[in-house]
C-alpha positions in Angstrom: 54.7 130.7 55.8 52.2 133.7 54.8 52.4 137.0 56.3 49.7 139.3 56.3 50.3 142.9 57.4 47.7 144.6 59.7 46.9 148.4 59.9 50.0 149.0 62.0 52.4 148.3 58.9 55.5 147.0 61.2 53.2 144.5 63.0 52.5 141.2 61.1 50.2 138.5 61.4 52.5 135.2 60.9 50.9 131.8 59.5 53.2 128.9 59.5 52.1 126.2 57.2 50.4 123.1 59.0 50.9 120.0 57.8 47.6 117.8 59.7 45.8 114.5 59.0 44.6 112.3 61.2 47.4 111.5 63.9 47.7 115.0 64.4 49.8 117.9 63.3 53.1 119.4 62.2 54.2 123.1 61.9 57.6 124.9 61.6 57.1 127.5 64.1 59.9 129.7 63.5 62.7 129.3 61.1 65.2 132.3 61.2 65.7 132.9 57.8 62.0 132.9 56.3 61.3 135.0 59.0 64.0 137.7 58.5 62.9 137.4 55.0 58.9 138.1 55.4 59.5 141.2 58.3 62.7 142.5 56.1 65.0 142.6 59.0 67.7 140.4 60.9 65.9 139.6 64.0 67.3 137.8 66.8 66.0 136.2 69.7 66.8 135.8 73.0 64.6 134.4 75.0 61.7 131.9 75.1 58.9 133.0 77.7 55.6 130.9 78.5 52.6 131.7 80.6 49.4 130.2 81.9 46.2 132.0 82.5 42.7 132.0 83.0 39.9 133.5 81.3 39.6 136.9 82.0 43.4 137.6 82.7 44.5 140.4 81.2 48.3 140.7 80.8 49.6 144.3 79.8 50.0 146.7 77.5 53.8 146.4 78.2 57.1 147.5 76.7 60.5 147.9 77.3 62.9 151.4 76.3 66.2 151.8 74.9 68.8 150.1 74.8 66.8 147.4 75.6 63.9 147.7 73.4 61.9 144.1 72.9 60.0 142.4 69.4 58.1 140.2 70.1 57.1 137.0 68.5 53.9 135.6 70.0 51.8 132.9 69.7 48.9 130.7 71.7 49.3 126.9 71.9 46.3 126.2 74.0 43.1 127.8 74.3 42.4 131.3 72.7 43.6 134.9 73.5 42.8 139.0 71.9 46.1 140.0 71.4 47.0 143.8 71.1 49.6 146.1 69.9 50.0 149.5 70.1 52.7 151.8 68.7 54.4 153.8 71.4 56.4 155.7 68.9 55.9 159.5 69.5 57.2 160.3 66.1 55.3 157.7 64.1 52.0 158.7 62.5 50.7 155.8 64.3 51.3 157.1 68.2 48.8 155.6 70.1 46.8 153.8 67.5 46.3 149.8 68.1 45.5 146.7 66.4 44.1 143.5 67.8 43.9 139.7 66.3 42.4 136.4 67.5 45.3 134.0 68.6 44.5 130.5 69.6 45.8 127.3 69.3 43.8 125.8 66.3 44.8 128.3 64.1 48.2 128.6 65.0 48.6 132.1 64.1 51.1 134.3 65.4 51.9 137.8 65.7 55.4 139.8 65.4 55.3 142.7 67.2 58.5 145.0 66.5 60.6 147.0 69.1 58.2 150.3 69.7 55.3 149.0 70.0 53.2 148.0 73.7 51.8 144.9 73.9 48.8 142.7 75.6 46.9 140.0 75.4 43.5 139.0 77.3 42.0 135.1 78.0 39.1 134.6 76.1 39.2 130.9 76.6 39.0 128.7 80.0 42.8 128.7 79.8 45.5 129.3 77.6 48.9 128.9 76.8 50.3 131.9 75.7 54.6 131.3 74.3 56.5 134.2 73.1 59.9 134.7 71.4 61.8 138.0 72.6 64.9 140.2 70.8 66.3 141.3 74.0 66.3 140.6 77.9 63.6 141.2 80.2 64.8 144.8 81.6 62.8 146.1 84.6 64.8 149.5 84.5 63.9 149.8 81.2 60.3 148.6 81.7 57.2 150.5 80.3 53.2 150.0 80.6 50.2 152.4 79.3 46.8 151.8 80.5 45.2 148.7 78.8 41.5 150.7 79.1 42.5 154.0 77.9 40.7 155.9 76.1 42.6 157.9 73.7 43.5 154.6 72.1 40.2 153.2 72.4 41.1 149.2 72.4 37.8 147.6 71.6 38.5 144.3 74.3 36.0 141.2 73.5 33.4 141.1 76.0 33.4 138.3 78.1 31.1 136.3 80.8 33.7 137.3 83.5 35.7 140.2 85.0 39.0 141.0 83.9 41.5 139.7 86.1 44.3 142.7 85.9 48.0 142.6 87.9 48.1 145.5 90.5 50.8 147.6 87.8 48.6 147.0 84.9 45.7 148.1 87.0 47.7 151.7 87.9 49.6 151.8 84.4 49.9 155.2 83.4 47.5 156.5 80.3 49.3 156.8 77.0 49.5 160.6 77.7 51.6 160.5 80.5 53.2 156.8 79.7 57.2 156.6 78.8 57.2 156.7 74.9 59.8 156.2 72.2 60.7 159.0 70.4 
């Protein structure tokens, strides 16, 4: 597995090594130890989520508090997605800032996305597949959500031949100045 860091030192960009030829392809995913090893902690996971969208969804930026604060592991196994994080850590030097990477299923990237951090992901492709790996329980009391277009963060979304397809709560998430935060 290689790990790159991206400019948000606590989020990494995963690449699993794929063996291919010509009946196809084979790839540990996720192996607990090599990944504790590359992010330098003990992460555990919980649950195994999966969803199906169309081009144009946008799901997010979402988050959950304390004491049920999520990492995320994610990844797209069909199609292609822009897939965001942003540090909701008032105290980091980071607060507000964002990075973005290209997940799809040919390259098999994906993208660990630590407790503190929002996260979101829009369909570039007809469909996609989008699987993620989770640290703790989904939580709705403990549920956060900032703005996916706000502009004090500035995410620079792909442009694409149709309109974003947003859930009502995404649509009326609060901006990152008023959002819930950690401290």
């Amino acid at each position: 597995m290689n790990v790159i860091p991206t400019a948000l030192p606590e989020v990494l960009i995963v690449e699993p090594k794929v063996f291919g030829d010509a009946r196809g392809f084979f790839m540990e995913s996720w192996t607990e130890p090599k990944f504790n090893a590359a992010c330098g902690d003990d992460v555990r996971f919980v649950q195994d989520n999966h969803s199906r969208s169309s081009q144009g969804v946008l799901r997010g930026l979402h988050f959950q508090l304390p004491p049920h604060a999520q990492g995320k592991l994610v990844r797209c196994t069909a199609g292609a997605v822009f897939d965001v994080a942003v540090d909701m850590r008032r105290s980091s030097p980071n607060f507000g800032k964002w990075v973005g990477v290209e997940l799809t299923g040919e390259n098999h990237r994906q993208l660990w996305i630590p407790p503190g951090f929002a996260h979101g992901f829009l369909v570039l492709s007809e469909t996609a597949d989008f699987l993620y790996k989770t640290t703790d329980l989904y939580a709705p009391q403990a549920e956060g959500s900032v703005r996916w277009d706000d502009p004090a963060i500035g995410i620079e979304w792909p442009r694409l031949p149709v309109e974003f397809k947003l859930a009502e709560k995404d649509a009326k998430a609060p901006l990152l100045a008023d959002a819930k935060s950690f401290d």
